[in-house]
C-alpha positions in Angstrom: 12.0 -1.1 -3.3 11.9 -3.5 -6.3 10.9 -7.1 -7.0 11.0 -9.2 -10.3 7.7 -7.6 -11.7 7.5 -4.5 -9.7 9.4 -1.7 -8.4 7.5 0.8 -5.5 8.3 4.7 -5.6 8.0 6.2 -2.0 5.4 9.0 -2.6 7.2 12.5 -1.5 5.4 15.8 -1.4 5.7 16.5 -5.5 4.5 12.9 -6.2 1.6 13.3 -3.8 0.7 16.4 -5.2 0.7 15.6 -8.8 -1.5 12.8 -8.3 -4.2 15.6 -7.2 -3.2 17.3 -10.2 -4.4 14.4 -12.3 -2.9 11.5 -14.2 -1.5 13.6 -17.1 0.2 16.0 -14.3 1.4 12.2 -12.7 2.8 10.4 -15.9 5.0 13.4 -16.8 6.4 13.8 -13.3 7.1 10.4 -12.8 7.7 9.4 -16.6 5.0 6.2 -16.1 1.9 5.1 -17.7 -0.7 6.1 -15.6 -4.4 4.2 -16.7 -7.7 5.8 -15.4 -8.5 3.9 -12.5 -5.6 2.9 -11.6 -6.9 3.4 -8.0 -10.5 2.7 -6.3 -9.7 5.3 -3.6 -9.6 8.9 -4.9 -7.5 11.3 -3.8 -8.4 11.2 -0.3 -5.9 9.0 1.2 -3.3 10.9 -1.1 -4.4 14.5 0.4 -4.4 12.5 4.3 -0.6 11.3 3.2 0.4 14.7 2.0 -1.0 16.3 5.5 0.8 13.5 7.0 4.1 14.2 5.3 3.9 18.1 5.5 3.6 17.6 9.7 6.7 14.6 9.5 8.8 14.6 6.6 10.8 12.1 7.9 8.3 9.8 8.0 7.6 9.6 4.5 8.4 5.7 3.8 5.6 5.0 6.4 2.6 6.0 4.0 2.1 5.8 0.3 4.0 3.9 -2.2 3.1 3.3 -6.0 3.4 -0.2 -7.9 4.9 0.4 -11.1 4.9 -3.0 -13.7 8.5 -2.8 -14.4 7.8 -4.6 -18.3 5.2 -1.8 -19.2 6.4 0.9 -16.8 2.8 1.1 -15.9 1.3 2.5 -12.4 -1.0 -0.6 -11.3 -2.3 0.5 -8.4 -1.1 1.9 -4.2 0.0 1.0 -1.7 2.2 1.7 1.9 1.6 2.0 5.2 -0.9 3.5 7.5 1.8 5.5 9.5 4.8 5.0 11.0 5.7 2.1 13.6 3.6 2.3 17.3 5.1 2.1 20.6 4.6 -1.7 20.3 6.7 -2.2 16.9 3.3 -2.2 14.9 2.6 -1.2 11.6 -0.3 -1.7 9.2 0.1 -2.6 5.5 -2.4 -1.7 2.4 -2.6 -2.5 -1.1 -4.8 -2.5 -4.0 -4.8 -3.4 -7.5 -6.2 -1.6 -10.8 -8.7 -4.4 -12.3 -7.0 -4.7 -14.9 -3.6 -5.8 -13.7 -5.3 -8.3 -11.0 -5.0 -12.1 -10.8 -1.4 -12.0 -12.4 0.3 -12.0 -8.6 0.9 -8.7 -8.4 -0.7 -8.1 -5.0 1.2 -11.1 -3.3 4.4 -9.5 -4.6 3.7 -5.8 -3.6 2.5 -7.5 0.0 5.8 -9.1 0.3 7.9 -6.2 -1.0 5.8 -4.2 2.0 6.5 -6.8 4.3 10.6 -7.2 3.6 10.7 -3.5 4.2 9.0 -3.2 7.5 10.8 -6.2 8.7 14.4 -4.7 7.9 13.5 -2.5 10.7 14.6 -3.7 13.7 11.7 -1.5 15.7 9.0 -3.4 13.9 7.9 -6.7 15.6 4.4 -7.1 14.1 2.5 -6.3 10.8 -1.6 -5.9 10.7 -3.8 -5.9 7.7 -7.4 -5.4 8.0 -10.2 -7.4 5.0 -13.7 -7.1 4.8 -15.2 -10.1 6.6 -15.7 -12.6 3.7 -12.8 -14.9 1.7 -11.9 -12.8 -1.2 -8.4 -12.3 -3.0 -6.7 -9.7 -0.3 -7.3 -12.8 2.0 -6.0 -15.2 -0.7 -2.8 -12.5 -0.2 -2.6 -12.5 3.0 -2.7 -16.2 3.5 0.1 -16.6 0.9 2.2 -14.2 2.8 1.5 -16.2 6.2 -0.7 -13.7 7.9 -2.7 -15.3 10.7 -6.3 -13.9 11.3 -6.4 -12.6 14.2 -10.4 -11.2 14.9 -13.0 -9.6 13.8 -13.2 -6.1 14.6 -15.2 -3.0 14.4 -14.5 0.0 12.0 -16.2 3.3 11.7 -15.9 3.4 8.2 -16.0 -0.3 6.7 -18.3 -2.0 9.8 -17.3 -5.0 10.7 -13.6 -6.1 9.1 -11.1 -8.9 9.7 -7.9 -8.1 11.5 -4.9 -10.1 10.0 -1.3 -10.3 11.7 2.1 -11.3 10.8 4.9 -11.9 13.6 8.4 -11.2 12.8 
């Protein structure tokens, strides 16, 4: 998936592995720039992914994507989906950018490249995002993309969050 300023690599099994080999192991497998701190998460959600994908390989373009800056070829951050599609036609995007590629637009366009995707599926009818309760700049995202907030809702991890939709 590719935009003007960004292009998104599906994470496989390799990928997801290197990245818990470190940065180094990452930026020769993919051939990118890979900057420390280039994510806020750890490798946590990349070891859940790789359990995911090991269980349902074919479900590999419903998790873990990375942003690469085409001009630098520089990893900027993650991104995907939280699984594949429910029974409903739902899925929930996620994003994050490395501080120091933010404010330049680059989590509107990975949002919308995200969004595109899920909505060239005819199955999906509905995409949620989830923001901790406050205005901050994933909101700023959301509301450029023309998600509607939906509720506030209770998390077991984050506490109280904001629960963000967009309707196909």
């Amino acid at each position: 998936m590719i935009s003007k300023k960004i292009r998104l690599i599906n994470c496989d099994r390799k990928i997801l592995e290197s990245i818990g080999q470190g940065n180094d192991a990452l930026s020769k497998y993919l051939n990118i720039k890979v900057i420390d701190k280039w994510t806020a998460f750890g490798n946590q959600i990349f070891e859940w992914a790789l359990q995911q994908l090991l269980k349902n390989p074919d479900s590999k373009k419903w998790y873990t994507y990375l942003p690469i800056e085409i001009k630098s070829n520089t990893l900027i951050g993650t991104c995907g989906y939280k699984g594949p599609p429910d029974e409903n036609g739902m899925v929930e995007i996620g994003y994050e950018v490395a501080e120091k590629f933010r404010n330049r637009g680059y989590a509107t366009e990975i949002a919308q490249i995200l969004i595109n995707a899920a909505f060239e599926n005819r199955v999906i009818k509905v995409i949620l995002a989830h923001t901790l309760p406050e205005e901050s700049a994933s909101v700023k995202v959301l509301k450029k993309c023309d998600f509607k907030f939906v509720k506030e809702v209770y998390d077991s991890e984050d506490g109280t969050i904001w629960q963000w939709e967009k309707v196909k």
